[in-house]
C-alpha positions as CSV (number, residue, x, y, z in Angstrom):
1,X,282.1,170.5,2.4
2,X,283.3,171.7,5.6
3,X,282.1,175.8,4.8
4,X,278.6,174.0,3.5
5,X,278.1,172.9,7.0
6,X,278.8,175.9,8.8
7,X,277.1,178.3,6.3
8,X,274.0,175.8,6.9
9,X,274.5,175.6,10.5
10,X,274.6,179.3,10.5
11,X,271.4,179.6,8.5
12,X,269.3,177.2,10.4
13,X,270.3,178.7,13.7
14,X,268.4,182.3,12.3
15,X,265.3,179.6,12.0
16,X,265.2,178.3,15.4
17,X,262.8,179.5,17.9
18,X,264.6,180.6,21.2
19,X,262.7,180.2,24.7
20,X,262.0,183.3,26.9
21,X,262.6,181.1,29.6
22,X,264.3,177.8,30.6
23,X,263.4,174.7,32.2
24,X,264.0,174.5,35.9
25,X,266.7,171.3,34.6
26,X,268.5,171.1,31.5
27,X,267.5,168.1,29.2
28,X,267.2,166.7,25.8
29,X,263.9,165.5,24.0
30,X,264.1,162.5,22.0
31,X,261.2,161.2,19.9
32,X,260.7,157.8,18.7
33,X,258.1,157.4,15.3
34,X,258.1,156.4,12.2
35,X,257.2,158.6,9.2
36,X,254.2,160.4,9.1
37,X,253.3,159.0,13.1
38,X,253.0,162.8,13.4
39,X,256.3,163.7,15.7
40,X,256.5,167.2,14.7
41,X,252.6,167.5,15.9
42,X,253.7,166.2,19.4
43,X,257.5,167.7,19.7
44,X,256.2,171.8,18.3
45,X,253.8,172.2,21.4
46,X,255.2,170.1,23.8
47,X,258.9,172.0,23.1
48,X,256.7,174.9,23.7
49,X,255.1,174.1,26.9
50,X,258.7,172.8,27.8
51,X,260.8,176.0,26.7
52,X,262.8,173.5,24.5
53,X,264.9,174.5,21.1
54,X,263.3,172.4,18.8
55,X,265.8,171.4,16.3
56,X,264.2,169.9,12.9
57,X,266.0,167.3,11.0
58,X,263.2,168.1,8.3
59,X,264.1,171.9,8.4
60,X,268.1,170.7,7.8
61,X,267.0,168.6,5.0
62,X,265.3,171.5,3.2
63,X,268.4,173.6,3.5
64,X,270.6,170.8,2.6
65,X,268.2,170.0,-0.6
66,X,267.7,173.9,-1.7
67,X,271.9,174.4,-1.4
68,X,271.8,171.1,-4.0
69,X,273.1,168.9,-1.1
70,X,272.2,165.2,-0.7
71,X,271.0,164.5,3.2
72,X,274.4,162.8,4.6
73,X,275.5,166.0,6.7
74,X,271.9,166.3,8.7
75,X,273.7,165.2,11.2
76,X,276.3,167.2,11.7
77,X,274.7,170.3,11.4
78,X,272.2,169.8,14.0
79,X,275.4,168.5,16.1
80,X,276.7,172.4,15.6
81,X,273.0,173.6,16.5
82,X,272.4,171.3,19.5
83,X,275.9,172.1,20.8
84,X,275.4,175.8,20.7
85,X,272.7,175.7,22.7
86,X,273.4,173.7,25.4
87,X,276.6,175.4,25.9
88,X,274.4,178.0,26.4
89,X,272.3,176.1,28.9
90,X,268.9,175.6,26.7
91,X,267.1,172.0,26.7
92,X,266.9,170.6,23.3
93,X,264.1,168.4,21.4
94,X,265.7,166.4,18.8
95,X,263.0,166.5,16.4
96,X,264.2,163.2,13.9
97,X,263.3,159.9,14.7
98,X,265.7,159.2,17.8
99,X,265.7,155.1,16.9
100,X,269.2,155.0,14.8
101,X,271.9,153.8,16.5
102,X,273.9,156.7,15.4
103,X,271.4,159.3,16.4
104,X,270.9,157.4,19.6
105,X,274.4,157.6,20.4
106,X,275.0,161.4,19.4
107,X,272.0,162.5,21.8
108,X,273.9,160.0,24.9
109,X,277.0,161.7,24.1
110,X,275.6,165.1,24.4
111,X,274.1,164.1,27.8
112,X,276.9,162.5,29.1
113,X,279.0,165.4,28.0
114,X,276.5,167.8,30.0
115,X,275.0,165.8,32.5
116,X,271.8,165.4,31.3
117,X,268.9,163.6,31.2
118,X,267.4,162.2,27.8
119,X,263.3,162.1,27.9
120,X,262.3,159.5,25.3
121,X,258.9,159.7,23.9
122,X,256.7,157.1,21.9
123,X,254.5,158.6,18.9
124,X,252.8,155.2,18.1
125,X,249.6,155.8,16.0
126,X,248.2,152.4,14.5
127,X,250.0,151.5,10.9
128,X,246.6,152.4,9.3
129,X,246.7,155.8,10.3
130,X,250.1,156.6,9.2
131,X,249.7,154.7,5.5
132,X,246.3,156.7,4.9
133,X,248.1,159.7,5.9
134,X,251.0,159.1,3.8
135,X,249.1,157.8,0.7
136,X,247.1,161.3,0.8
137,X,250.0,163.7,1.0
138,X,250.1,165.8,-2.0
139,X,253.9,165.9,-3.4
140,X,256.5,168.4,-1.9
141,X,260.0,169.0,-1.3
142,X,260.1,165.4,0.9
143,X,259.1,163.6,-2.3
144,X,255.5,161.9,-3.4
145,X,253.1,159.6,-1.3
146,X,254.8,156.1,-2.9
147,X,258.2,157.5,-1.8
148,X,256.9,158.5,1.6
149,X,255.4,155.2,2.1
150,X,258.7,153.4,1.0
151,X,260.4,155.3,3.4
152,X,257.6,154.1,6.1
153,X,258.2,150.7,5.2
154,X,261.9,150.7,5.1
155,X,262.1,151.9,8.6
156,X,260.0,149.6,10.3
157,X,261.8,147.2,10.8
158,X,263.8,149.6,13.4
159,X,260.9,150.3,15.7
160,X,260.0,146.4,15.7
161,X,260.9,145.3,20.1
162,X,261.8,148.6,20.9
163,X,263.7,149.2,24.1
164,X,263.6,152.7,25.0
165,X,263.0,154.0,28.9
166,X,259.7,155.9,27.6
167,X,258.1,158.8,29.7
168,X,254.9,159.1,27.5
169,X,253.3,157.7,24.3
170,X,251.4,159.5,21.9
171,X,248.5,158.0,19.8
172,X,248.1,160.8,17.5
173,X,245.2,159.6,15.7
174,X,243.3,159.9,18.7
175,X,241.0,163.0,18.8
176,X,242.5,164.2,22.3
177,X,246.2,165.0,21.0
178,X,245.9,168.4,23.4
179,X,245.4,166.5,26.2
180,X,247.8,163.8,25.8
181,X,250.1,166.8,25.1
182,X,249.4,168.6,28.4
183,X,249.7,164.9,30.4
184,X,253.4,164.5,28.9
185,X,254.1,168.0,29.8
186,X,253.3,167.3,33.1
187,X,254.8,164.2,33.3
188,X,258.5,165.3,31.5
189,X,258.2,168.0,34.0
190,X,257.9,165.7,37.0
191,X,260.7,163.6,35.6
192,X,263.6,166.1,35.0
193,X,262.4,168.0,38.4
194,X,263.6,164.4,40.3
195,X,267.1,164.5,39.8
């Protein structure tokens, strides 16, 4: 399983999007949200503005599923990836829900490791946005609507009292996602800037 991983790893590093430039500080991007809140909406233009790597657990998955792999080793292929580029003095966005335990403590590790900063985010739609979302999503590689909306339910009960240090929550159901985008920008700049 150990060549899997790396092959993978290799694969999914040809995917990833490198920055022209860097951010004045070196950080990581963690997003908070439950299936279908929409963090891939937020964390794809706001890596962008940021000059982050954006490293998709959903793009892993795919790789993992079309290599006839369960999902178990997401993890440590974007542990490869997200080392690889810090070493190399990027800032990453963790794009996976960041609420796990386990996830939580690989992203602190890597910051300790580096001496970084984490930047949590909150994208927090209401519950009836995200299930009429979910319940219309045609079926694809992820699975159907009813598995989606298992999933949803499932995880809830992870982002009940949450107590993360947020920078920014997102309401992606609102019409105004560009601005709240450019406001976080702003904001995550302003924070990693005060050391």
């Amino acid at each position: 399983m150990e060549d899997i991983i790396s092959v993978l790893a290799e694969q999914y590093h040809k995917q990833i999007s490198i920055p022209l430039d860097k951010p004045k500080h070196q950080f990581i991007l963690c997003p908070v949200g439950l299936v279908g809140a929409g963090k891939t909406t937020v964390v794809k233009p706001l890596s962008e503005q940021l000059s982050l790597i954006r490293i998709s657990g959903d793009d892993i998955r795919k790789l993992l599923k079309n290599a006839g792999h369960n999902y178990d080793k997401v993890q440590d292929i974007s542990t490869i990836v997200t080392t690889k580029y810090l070493d190399q003095g990027y800032s990453i966005c963790n794009d996976n829900d960041c609420v796990t335990e386990k996830t939580q403590k690989i992203m602190v590790d890597h910051a300790k490791k580096y001496g970084l900063k984490i930047v949590w985010i909150h994208i927090n739609p209401p519950e009836e946005f995200i299930l009429n979302k979910l319940s219309n999503l045609k079926p694809n590689w992820l699975g159907t609507a009813e598995q989606m909306i298992e999933n949803y339910y499932q995880r809830k009960p992870l982002h009940e009292n949450l107590n993360f240090p947020f920078v920014y929550t997102f309401d992606t159901s609102k019409a105004d996602l560009s601005r709240q985008i450019d406001e976080a920008t702003k904001i995550i700049k302003r924070f990693t800037d005060n050391n």
